[in-house]
C-alpha positions, 0 to 999 in steps of 0.5 A: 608861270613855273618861275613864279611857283618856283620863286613863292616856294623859295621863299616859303622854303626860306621864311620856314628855314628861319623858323626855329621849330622847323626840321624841313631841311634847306631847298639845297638840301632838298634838291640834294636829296631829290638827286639821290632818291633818283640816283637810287631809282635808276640803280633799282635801289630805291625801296618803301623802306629807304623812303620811310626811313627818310621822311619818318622824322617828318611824321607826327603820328611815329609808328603809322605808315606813312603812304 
């Protein structure tokens, strides 16, 4: 079942990435990303600044906490 939900969010990930206006980044990029959030966790590095800087491109309402 977990193949399935993988492979529709592939696709998802893809049709979006042809889409212009999108900023998502690619799955590889995502996965890439998902690395380093971890990497840094484990260093004890991880920190709500390190995330907010991250994910504040994808905020639409700039200048509100994001969690």
């Amino acid at each position: 079942m977990s193949s399935n939900f993988e492979k529709e969010l592939e696709e998802m990930t893809a049709d979006l990435a042809d889409s212009p206006e999108t900023p998502f980044p690619t799955m590889e990029e995502q996965k890439a990303l998902v690395a380093k959030f971890k990497q840094l966790e484990a260093e004890g590095k991880l920190t709500p600044e390190i995330l907010a800087e991250h994910f504040s491109q994808f905020d639409d309402k700039k200048g509100q906490p994001i969690h």
